[in-house]
SERODO-597429 format. One record per residue (C-alpha): x, y, z. Coordinates in Angstrom, 2 decimals, decimal comma. Layout:
<recs>
<rec c1="X" c2="Y" c3="Z"/>
...
</recs>
This chain:
<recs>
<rec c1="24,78" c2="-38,99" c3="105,83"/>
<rec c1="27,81" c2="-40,73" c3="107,79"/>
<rec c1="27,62" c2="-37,75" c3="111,01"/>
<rec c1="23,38" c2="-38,72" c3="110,82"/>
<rec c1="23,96" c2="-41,94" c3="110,84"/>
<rec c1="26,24" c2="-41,75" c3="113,54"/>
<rec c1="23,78" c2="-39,29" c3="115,85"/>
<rec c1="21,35" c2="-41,36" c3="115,66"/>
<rec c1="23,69" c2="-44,47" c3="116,71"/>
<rec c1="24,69" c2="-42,26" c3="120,00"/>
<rec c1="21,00" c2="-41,51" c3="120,16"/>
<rec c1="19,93" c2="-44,86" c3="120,64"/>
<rec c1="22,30" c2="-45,53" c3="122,76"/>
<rec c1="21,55" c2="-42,62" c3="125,22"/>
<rec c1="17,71" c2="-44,35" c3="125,48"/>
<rec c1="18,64" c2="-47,45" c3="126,47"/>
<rec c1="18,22" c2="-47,63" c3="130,53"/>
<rec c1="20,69" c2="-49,74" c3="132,50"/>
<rec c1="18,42" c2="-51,83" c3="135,00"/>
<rec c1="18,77" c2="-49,14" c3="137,80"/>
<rec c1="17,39" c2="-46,61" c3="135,48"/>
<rec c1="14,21" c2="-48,57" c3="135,06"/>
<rec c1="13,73" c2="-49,66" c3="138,55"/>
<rec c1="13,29" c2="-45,74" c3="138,78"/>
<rec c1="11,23" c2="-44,97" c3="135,85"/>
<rec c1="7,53" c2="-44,86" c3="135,90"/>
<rec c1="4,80" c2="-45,55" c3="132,65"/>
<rec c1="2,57" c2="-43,30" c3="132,19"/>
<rec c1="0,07" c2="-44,69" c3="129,45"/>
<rec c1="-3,44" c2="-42,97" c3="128,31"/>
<rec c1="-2,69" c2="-40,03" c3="129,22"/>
<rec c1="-5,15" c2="-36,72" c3="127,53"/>
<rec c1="-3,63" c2="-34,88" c3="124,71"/>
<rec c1="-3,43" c2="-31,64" c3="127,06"/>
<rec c1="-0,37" c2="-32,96" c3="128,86"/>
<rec c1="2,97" c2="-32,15" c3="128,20"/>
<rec c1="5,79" c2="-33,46" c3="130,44"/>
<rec c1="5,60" c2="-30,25" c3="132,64"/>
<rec c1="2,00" c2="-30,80" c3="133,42"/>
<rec c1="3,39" c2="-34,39" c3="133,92"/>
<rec c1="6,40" c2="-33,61" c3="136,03"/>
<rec c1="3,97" c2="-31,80" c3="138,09"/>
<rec c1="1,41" c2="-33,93" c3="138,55"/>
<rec c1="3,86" c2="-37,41" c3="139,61"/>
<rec c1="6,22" c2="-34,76" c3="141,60"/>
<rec c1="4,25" c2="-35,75" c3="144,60"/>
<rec c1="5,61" c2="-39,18" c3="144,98"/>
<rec c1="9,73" c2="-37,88" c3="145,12"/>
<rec c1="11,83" c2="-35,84" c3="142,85"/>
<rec c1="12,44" c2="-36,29" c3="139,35"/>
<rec c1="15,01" c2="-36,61" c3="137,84"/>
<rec c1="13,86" c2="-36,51" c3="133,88"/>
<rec c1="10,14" c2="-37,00" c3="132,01"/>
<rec c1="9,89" c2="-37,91" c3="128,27"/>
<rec c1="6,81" c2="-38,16" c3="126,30"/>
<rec c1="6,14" c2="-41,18" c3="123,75"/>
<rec c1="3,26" c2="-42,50" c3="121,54"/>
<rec c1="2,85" c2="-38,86" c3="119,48"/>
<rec c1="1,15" c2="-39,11" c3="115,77"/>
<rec c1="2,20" c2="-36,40" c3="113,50"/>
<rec c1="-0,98" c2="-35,04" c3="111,31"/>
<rec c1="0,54" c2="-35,47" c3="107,95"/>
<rec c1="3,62" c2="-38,26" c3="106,64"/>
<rec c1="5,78" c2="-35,01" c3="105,95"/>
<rec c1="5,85" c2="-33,89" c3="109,54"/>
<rec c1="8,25" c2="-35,55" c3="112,02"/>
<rec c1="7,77" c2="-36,74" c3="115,39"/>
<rec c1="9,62" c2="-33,83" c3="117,03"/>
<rec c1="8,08" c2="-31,12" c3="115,31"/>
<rec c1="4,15" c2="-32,60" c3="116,19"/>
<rec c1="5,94" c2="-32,92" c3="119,68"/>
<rec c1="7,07" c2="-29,41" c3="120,06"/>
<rec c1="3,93" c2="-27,76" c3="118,12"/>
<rec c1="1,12" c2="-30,16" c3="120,18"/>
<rec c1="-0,40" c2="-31,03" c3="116,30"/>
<rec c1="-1,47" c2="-34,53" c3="116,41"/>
<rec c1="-3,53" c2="-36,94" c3="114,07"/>
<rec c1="-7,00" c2="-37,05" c3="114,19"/>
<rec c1="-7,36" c2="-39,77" c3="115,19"/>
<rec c1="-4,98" c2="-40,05" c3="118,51"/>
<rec c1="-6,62" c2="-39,50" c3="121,69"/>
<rec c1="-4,03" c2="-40,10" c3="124,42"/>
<rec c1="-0,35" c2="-39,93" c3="124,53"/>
<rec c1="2,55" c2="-42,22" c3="126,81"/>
<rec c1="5,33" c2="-40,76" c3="129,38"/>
<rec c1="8,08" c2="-42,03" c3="131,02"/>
<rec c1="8,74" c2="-40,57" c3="134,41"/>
<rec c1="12,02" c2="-41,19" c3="135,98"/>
<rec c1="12,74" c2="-40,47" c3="139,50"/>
<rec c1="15,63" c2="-40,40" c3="141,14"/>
<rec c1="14,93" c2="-43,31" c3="143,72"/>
<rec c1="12,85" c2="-46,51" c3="143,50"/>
<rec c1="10,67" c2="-45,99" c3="146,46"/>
<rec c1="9,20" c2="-43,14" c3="144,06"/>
<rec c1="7,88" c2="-45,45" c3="141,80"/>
<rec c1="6,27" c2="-48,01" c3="144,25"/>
<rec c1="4,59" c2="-44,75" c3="145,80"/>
<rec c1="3,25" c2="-43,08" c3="142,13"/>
<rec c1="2,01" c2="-46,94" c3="141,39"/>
<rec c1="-1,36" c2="-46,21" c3="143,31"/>
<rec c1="-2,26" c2="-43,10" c3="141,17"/>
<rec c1="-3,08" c2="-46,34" c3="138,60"/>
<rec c1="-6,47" c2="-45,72" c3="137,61"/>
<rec c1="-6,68" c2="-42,05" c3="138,23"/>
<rec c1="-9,28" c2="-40,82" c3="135,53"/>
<rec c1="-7,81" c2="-37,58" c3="134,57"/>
<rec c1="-9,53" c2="-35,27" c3="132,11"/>
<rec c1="-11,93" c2="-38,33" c3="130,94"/>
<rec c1="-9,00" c2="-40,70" c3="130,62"/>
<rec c1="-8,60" c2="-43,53" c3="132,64"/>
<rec c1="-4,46" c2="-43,56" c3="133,10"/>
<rec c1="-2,69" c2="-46,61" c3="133,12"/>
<rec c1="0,49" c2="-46,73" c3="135,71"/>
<rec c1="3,33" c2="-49,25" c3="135,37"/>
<rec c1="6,97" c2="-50,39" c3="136,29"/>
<rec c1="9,29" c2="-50,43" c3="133,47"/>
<rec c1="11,26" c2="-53,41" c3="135,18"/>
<rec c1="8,80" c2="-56,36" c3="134,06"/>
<rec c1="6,89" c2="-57,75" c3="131,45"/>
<rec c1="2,71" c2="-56,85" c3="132,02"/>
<rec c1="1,77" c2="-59,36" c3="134,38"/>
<rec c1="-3,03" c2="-59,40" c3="135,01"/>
<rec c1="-4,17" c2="-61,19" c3="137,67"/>
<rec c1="-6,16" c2="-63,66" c3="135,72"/>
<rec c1="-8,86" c2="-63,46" c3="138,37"/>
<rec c1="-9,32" c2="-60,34" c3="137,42"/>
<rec c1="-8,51" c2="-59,88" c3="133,89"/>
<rec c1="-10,02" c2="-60,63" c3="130,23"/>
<rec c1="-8,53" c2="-60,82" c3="127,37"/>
<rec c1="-10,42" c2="-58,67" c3="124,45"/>
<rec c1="-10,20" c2="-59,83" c3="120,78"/>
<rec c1="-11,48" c2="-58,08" c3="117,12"/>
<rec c1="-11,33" c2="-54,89" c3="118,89"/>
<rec c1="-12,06" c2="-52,18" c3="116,09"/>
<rec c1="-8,45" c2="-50,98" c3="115,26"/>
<rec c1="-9,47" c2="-47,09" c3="116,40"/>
<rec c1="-11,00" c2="-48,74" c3="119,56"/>
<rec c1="-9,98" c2="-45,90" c3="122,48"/>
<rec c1="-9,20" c2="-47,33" c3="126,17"/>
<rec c1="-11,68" c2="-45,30" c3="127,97"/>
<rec c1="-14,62" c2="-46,06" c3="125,61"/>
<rec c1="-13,56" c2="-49,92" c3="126,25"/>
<rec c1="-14,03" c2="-49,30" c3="130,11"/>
<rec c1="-17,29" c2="-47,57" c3="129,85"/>
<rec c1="-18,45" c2="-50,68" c3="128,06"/>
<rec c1="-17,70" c2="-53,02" c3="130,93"/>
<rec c1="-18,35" c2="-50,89" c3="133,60"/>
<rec c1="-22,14" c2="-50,60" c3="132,20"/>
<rec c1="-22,41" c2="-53,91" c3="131,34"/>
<rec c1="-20,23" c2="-55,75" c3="133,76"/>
<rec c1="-18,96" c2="-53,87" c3="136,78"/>
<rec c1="-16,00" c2="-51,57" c3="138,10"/>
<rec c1="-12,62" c2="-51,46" c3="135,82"/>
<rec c1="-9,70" c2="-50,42" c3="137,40"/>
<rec c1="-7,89" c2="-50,19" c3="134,27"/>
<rec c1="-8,10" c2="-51,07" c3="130,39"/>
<rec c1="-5,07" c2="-51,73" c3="127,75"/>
<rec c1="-5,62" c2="-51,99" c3="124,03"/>
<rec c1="-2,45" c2="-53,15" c3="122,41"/>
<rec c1="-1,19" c2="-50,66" c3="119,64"/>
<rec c1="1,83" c2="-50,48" c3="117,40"/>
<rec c1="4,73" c2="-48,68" c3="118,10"/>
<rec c1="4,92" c2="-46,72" c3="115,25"/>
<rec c1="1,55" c2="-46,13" c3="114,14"/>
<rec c1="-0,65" c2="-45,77" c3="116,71"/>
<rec c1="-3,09" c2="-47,80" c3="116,03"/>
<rec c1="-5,11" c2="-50,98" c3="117,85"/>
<rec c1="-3,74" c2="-54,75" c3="117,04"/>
<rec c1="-7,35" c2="-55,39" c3="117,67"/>
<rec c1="-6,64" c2="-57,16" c3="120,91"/>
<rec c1="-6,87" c2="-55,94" c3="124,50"/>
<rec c1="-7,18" c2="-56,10" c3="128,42"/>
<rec c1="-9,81" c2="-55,59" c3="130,77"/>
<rec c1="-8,64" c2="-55,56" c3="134,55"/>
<rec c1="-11,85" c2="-55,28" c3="136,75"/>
<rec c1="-12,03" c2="-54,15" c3="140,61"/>
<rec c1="-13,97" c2="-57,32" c3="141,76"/>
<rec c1="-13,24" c2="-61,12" c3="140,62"/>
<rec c1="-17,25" c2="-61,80" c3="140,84"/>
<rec c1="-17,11" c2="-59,50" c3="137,36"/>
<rec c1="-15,04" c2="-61,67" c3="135,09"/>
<rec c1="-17,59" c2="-64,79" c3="134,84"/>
<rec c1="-20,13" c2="-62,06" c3="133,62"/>
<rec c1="-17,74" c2="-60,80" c3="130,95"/>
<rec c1="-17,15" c2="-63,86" c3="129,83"/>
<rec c1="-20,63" c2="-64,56" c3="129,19"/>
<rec c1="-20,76" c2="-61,37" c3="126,71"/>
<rec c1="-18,20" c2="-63,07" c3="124,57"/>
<rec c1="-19,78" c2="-62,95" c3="120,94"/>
<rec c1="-21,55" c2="-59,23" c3="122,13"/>
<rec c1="-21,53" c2="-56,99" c3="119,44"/>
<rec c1="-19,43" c2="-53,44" c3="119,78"/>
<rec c1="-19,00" c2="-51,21" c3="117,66"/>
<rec c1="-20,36" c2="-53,01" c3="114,28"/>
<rec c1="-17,87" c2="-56,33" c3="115,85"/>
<rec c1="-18,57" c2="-59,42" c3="117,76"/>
<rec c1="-15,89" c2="-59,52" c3="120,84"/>
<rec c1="-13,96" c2="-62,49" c3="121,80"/>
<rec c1="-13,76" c2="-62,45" c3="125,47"/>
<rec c1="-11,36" c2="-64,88" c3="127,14"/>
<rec c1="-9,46" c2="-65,71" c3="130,17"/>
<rec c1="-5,69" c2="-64,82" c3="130,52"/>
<rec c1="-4,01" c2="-67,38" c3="130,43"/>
<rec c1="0,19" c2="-68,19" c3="130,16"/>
<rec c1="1,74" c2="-68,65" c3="127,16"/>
<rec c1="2,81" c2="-72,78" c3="127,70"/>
<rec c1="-1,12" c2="-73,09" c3="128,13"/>
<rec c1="-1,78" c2="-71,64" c3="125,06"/>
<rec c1="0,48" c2="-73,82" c3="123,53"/>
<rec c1="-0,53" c2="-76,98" c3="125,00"/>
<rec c1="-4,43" c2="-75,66" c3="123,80"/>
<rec c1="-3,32" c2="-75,35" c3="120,26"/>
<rec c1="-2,01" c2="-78,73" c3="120,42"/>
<rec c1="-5,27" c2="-80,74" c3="121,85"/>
<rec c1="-7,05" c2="-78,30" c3="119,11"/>
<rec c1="-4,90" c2="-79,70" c3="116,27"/>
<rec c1="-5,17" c2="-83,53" c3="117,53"/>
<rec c1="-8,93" c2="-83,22" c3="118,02"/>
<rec c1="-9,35" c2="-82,89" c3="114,39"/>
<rec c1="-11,42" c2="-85,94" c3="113,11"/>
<rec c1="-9,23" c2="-88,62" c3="110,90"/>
<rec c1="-10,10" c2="-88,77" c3="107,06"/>
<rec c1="-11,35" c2="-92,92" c3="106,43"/>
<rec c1="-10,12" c2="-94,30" c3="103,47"/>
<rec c1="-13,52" c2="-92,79" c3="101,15"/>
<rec c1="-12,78" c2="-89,61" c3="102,22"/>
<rec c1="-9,05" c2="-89,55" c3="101,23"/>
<rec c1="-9,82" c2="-90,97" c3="97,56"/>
<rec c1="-12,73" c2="-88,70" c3="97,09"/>
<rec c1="-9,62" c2="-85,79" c3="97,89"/>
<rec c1="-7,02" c2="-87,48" c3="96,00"/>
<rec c1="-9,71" c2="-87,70" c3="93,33"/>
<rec c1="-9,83" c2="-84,20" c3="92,93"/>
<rec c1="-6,42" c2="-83,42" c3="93,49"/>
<rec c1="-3,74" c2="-82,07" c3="90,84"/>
<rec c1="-0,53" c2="-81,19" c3="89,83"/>
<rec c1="1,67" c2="-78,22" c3="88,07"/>
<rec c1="3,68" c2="-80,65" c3="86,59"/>
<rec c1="3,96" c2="-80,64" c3="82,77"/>
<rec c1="2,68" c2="-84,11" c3="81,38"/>
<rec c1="5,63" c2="-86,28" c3="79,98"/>
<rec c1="5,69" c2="-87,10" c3="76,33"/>
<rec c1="4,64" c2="-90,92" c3="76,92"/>
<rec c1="1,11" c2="-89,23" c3="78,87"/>
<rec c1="-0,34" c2="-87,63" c3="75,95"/>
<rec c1="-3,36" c2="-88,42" c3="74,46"/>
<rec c1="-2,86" c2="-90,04" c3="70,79"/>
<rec c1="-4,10" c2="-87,94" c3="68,20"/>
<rec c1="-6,69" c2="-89,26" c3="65,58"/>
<rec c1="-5,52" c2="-90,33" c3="62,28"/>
<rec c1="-7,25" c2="-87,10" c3="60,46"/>
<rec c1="-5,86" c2="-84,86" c3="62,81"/>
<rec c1="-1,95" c2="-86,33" c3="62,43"/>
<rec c1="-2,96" c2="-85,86" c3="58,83"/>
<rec c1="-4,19" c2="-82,16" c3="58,81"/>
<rec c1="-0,76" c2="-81,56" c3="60,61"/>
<rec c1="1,55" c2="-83,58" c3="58,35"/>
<rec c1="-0,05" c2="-81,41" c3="54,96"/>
<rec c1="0,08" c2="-78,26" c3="57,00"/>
<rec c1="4,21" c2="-78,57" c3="57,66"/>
<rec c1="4,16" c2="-79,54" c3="54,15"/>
<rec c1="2,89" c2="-76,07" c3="52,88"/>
<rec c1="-0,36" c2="-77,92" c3="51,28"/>
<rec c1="-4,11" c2="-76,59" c3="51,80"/>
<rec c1="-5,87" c2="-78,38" c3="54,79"/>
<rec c1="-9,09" c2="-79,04" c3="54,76"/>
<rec c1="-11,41" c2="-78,00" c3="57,95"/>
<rec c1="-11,76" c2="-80,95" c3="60,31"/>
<rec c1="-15,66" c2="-79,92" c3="60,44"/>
<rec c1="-16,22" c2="-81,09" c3="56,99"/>
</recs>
């Protein structure tokens, strides 16, 4: 257990990229299922050489089959339809170069193309923000829903989990043309796929913040009938002290006293 432990220690450290590494790897995301990371040194060995490729995202079929062995054997859940690489060259002007093959579609998938070096940053005039996405919801399905009821995508990112695989149920749209995000907005509450989509714009996090705040103050003060009709009907767990408690009635202390006593107690009902 100890020489596992400590493989997987050196393992982890062997994936963690200094920041020269990442200003020369590439991210590869929705890519098909028939690539592997020759096909995939291949196909990005037109923009420079590379130096390594390494293929994320995979699904095995079953709990009892690892990651590496659905790697090695191509089996992958039924329900994954695209996988992620990381392509790392062995200069930077590689990656600024392999950045226009960003929405290639490729074997019916639209792929995604990134820089490791920063955070996802949409141009909000281009960009919506998708929420209660179905959880299965696949990229290229997403885009052929805009494109035929809004306009040209140039790419479309549904946020997953890491170890799953599966949709967060939030997304993003990035279209060609700013003229198509007012229309996309204006589908907000459209129904797809049995769900009503929240369509948004992007907007930065200390917005968001400051939004949730005016939300929260615009919340109409209780008046002074409406807090006693609340109190009214409030409660507590607390047990009731001894001083609280109802006085019994004289028959009742009665019934008690004879039944401590051992002697036959008549029904109360009589």
């Amino acid at each position: 257990l100890e020489k596992t432990f400590v493989f997987r220690e050196n393992r982890k450290k062997e994936q963690r990229m200094t920041l020269d590494e990442k200003k020369r790897t590439l991210f590869v995301g929705n890519a098909p299922l028939s690539m592997d990371e020759r096909s995939c040194r291949k196909l990005f060995s037109q923009y420079g050489p590379i130096e390594s490729v390494r293929m994320r995202g995979v699904m095995p079929p079953k709990q009892t089959i690892t990651k590496r062995i659905a790697h090695i054997s191509h089996s992958y859940h039924e329900k994954q339809n695209s996988l992620n690489f990381y392509v790392k060259f062995k200069d930077e002007e590689s990656v600024k170069k392999a950045l226009s093959y960003n929405g290639t579609i490729l074997d019916r998938h639209r792929i995604r193309v990134d820089t490791c070096t920063t955070k996802a940053d949409y141009d909000r005039k281009l960009t919506a923000f998708v929420g209660n996405l179905p959880l299965d919801v696949k990229d290229d399905e997403l885009a052929e829903f805009f494109e035929e009821n809004v306009g040209g995508v140039s790419f479309v990112r549904c946020v997953r989990d890491s170890s799953s695989g599966m949709g967060k149920g939030i997304g993003f749209v990035v279209f060609k043309s700013p003229s198509s995000l007012p229309l996309a907005l204006s589908l907000t509450g459209v129904e797809y796929q049995k769900r009503e989509l929240r369509i948004t714009k992007v907007m930065r996090k200390a917005k968001v913040a400051k939004v949730q705040q005016a939300r929260k103050k615009s919340r109409p003060k209780l008046n002074k009938n409406q807090e006693e009709k609340i109190n009214k009907y409030k409660f507590s767990t607390k047990k009731t002290q001894q001083s609280e408690r109802p006085m019994l009635k004289k028959k009742a202390r009665k019934a008690i006293q004879k039944k401590k006593s051992g002697k036959p107690v008549k029904s109360l009902m009589q």
